[in-house]
Gaussian input, Z-matrix of N, CA and C with variables (Angstrom, degrees):
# hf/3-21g

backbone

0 1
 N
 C     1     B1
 C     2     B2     1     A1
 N     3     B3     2     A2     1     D1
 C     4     B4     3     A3     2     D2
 C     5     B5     4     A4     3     D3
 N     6     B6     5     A5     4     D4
 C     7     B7     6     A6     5     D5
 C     8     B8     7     A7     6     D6
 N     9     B9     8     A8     7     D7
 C    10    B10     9     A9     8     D8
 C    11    B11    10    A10     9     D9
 N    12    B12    11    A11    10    D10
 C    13    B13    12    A12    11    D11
 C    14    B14    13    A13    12    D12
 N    15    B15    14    A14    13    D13
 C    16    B16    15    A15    14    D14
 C    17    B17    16    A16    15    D15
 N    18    B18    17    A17    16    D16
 C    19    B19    18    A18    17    D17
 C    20    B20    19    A19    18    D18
 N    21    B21    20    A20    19    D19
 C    22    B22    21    A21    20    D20
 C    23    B23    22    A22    21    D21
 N    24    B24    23    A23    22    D22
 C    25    B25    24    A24    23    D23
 C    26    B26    25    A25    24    D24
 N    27    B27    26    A26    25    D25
 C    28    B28    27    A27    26    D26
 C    29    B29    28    A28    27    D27
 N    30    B30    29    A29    28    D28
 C    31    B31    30    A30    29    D29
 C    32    B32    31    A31    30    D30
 N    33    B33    32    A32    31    D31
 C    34    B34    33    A33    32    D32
 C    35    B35    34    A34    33    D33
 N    36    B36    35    A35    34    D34
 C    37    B37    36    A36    35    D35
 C    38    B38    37    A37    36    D36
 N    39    B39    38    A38    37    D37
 C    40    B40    39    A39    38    D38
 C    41    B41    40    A40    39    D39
 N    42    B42    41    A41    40    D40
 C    43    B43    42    A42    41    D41
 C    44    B44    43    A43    42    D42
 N    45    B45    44    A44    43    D43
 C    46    B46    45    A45    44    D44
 C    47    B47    46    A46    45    D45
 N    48    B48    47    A47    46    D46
 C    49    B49    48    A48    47    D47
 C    50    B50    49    A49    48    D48
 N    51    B51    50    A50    49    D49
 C    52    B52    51    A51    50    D50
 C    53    B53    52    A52    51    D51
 N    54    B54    53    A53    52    D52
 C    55    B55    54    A54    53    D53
 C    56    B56    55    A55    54    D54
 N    57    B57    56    A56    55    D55
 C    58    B58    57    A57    56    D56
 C    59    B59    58    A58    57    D57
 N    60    B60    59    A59    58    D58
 C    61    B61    60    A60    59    D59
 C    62    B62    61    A61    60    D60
 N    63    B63    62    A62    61    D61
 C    64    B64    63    A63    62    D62
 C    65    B65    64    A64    63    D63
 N    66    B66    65    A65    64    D64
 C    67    B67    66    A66    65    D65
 C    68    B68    67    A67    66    D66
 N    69    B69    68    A68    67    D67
 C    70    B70    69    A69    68    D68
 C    71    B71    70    A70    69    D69
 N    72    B72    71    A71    70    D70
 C    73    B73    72    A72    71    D71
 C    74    B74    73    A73    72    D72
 N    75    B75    74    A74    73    D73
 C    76    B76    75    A75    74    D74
 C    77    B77    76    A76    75    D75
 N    78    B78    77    A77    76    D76
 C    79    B79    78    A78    77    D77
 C    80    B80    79    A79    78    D78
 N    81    B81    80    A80    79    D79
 C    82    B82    81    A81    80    D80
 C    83    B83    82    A82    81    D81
 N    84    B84    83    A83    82    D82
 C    85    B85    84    A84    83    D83
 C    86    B86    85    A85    84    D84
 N    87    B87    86    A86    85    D85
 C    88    B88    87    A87    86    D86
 C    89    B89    88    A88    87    D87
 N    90    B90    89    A89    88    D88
 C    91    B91    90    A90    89    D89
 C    92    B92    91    A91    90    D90
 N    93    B93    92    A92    91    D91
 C    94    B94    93    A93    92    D92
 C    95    B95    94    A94    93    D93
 N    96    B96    95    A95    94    D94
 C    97    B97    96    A96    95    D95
 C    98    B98    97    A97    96    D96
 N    99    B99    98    A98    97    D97
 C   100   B100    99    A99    98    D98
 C   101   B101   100   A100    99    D99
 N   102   B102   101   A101   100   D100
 C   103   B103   102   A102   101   D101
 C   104   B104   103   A103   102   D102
 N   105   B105   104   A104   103   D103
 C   106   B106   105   A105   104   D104
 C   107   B107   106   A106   105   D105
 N   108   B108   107   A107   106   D106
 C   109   B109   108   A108   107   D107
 C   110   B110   109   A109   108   D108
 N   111   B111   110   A110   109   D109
 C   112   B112   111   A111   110   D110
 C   113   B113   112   A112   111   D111
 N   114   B114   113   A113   112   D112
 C   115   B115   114   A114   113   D113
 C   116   B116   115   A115   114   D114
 N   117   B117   116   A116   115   D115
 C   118   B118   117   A117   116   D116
 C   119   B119   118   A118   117   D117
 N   120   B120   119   A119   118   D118
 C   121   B121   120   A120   119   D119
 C   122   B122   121   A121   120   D120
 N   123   B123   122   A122   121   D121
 C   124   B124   123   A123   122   D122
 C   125   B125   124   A124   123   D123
 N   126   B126   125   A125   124   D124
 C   127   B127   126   A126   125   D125
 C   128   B128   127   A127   126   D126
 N   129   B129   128   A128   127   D127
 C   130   B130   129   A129   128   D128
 C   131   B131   130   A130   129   D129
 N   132   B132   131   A131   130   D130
 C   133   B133   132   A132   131   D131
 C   134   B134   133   A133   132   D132
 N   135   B135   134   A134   133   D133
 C   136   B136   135   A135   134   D134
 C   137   B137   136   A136   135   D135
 N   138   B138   137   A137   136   D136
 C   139   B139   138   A138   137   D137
 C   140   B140   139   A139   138   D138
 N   141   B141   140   A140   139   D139
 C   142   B142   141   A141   140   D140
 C   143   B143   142   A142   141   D141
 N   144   B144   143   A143   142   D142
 C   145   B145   144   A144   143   D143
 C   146   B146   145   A145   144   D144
 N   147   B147   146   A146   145   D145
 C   148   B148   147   A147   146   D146
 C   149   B149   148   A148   147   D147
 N   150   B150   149   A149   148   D148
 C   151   B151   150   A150   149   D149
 C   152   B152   151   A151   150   D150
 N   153   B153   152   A152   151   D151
 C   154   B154   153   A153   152   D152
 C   155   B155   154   A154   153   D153
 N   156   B156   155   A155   154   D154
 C   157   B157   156   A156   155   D155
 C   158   B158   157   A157   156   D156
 N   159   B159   158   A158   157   D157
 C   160   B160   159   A159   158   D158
 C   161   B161   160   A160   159   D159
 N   162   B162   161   A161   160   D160
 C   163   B163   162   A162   161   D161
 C   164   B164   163   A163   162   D162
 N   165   B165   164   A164   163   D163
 C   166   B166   165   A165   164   D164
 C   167   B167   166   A166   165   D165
 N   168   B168   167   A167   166   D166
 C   169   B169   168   A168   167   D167
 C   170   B170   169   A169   168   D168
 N   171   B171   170   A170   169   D169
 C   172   B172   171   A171   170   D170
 C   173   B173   172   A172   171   D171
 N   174   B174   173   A173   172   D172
 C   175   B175   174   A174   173   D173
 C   176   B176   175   A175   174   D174
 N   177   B177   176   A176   175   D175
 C   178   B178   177   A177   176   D176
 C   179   B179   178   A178   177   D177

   B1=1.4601
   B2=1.5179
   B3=1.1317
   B4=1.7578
   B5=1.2352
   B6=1.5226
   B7=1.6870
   B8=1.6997
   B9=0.8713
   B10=1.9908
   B11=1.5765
   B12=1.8017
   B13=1.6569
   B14=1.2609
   B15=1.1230
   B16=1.2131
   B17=1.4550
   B18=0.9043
   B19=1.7978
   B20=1.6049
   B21=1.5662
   B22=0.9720
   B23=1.6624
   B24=1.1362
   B25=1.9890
   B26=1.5994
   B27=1.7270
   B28=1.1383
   B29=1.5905
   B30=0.8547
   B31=1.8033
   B32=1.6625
   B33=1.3199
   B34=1.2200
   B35=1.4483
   B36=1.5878
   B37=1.9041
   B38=1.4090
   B39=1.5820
   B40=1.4233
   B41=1.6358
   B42=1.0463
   B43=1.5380
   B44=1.6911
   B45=1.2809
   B46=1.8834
   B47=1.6663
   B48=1.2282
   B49=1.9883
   B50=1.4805
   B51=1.4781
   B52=1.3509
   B53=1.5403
   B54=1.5021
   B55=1.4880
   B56=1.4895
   B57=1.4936
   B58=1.2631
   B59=1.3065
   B60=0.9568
   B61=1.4126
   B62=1.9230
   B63=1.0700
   B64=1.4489
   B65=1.6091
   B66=1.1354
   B67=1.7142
   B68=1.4305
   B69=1.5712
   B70=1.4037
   B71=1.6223
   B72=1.1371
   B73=1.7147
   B74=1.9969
   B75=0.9222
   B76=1.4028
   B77=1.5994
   B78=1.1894
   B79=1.6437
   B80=1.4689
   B81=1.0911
   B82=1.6453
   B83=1.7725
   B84=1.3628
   B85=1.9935
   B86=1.5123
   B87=0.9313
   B88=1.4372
   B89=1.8716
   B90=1.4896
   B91=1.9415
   B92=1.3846
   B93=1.1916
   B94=1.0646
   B95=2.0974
   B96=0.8364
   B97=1.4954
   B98=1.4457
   B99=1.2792
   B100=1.6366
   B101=1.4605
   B102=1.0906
   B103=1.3076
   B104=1.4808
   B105=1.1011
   B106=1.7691
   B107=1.5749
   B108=1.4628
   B109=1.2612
   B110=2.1921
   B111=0.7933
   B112=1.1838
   B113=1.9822
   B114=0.6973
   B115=1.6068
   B116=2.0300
   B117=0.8408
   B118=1.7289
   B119=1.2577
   B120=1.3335
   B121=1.5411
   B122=1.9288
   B123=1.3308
   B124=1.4547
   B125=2.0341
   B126=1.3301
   B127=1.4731
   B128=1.2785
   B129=1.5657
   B130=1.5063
   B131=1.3650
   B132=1.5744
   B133=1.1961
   B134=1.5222
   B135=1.0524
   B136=1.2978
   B137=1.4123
   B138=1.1798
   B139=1.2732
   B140=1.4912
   B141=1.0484
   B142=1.7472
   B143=1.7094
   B144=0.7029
   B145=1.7637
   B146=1.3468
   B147=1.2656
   B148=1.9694
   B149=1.5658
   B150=1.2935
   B151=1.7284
   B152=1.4435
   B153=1.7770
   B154=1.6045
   B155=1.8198
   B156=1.3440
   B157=1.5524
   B158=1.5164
   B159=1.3927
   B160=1.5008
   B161=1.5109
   B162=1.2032
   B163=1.6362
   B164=1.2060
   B165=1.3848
   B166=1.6640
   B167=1.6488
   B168=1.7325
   B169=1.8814
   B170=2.0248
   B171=1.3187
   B172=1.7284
   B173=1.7900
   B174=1.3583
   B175=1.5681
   B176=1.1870
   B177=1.1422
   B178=2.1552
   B179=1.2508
   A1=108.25
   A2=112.72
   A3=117.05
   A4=117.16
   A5=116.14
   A6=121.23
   A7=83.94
   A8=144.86
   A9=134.58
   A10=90.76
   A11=121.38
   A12=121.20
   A13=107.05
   A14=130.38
   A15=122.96
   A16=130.95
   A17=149.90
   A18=156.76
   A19=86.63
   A20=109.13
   A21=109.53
   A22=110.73
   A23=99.24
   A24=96.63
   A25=97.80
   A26=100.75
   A27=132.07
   A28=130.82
   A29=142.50
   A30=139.53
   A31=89.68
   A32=123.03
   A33=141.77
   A34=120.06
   A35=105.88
   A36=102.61
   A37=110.65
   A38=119.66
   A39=111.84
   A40=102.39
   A41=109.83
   A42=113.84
   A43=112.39
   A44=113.51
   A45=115.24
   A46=76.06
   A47=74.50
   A48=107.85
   A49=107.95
   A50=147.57
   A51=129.58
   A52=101.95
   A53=91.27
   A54=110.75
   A55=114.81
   A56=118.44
   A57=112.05
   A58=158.45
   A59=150.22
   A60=145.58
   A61=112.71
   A62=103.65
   A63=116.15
   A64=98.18
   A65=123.86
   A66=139.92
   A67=92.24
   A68=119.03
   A69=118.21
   A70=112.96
   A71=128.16
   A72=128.43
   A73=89.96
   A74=123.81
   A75=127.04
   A76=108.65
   A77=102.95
   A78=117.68
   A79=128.09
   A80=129.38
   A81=131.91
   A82=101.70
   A83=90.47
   A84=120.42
   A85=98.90
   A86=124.42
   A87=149.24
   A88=108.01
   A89=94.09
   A90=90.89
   A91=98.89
   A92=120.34
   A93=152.40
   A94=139.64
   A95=115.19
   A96=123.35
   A97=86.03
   A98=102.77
   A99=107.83
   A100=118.90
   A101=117.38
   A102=132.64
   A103=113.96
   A104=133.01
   A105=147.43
   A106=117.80
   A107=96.63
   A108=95.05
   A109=96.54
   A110=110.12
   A111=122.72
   A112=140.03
   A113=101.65
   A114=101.72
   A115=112.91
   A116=124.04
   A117=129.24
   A118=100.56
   A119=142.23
   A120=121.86
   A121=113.84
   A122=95.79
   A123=94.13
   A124=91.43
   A125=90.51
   A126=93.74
   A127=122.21
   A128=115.60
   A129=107.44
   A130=112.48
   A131=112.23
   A132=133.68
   A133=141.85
   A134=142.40
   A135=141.59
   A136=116.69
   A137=138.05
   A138=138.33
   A139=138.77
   A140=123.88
   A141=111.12
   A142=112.53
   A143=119.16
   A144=135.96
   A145=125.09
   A146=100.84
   A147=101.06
   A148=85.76
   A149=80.14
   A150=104.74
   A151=130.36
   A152=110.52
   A153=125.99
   A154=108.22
   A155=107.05
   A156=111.60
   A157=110.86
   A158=132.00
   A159=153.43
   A160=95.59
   A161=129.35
   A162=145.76
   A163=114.44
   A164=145.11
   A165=122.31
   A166=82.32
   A167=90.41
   A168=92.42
   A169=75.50
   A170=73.92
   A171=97.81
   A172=116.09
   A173=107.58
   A174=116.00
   A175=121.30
   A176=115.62
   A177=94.39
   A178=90.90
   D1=134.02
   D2=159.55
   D3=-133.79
   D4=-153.98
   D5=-157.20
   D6=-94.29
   D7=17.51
   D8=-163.27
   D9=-124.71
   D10=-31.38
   D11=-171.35
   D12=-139.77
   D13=53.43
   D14=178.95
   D15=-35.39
   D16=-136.06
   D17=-166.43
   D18=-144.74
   D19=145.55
   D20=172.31
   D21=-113.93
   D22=87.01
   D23=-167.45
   D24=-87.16
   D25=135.05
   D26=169.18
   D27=-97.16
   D28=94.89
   D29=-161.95
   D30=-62.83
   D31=150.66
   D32=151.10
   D33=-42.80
   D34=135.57
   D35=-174.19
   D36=67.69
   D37=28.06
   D38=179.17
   D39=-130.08
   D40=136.73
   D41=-179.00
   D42=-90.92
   D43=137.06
   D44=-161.49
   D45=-101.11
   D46=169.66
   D47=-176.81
   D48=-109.77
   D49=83.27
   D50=-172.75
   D51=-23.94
   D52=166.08
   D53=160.38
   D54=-101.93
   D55=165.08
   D56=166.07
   D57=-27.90
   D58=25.04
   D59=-140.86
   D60=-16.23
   D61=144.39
   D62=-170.43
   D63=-120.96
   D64=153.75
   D65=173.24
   D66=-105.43
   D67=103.64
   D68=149.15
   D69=-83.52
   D70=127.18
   D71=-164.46
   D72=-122.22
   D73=153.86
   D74=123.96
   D75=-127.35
   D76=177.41
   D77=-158.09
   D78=-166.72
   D79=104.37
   D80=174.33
   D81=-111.51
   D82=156.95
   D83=-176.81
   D84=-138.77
   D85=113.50
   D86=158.91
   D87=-99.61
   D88=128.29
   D89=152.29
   D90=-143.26
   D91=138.21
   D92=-168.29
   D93=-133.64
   D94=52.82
   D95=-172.33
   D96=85.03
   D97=71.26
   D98=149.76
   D99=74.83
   D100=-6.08
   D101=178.70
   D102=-111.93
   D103=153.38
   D104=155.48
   D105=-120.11
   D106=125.27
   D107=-171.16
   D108=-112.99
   D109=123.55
   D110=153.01
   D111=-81.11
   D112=146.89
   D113=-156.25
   D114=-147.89
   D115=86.92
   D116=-166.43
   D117=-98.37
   D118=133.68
   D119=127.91
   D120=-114.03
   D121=169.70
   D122=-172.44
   D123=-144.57
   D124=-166.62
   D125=172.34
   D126=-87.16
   D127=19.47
   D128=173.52
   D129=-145.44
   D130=38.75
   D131=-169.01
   D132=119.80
   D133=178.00
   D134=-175.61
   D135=-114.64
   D136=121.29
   D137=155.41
   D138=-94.06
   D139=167.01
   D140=164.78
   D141=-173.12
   D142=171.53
   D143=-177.14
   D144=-159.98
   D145=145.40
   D146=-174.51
   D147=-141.50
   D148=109.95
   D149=154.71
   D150=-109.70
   D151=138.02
   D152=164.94
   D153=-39.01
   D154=151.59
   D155=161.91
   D156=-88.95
   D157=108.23
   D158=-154.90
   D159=-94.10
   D160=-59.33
   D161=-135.82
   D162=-126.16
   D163=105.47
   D164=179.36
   D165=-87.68
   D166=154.08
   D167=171.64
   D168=-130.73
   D169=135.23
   D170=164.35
   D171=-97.28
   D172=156.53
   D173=177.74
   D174=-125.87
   D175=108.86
   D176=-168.61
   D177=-86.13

């Protein structure tokens, strides 16, 4: 425990209040021969997608 997480002490016969819910995400982007594949997970599962290249974007 330190001063950043303290302990969360509760007295007896007392009802707590949840805390917030937080979005833990991780996440990778790949493109690869024209394609991007995307890839998420979180705490309530994993996702992903592979997409075609639609658009050239140019850069001068």
């Amino acid at each position: 425990m330190d001063h950043l997480h303290p302990a969360r002490v509760v007295p007896t016969g007392t009802t707590t209040v949840p805390l917030p819910r937080r979005l833990v995400a991780v996440g990778i982007t790949r493109r690869h021969d024209g394609r991007t594949i995307t890839v998420r997970a979180t705490q309530a599962g994993v996702t992903g997608t592979i997409s075609t290249r639609t658009a050239e974007v140019r850069r001068g």
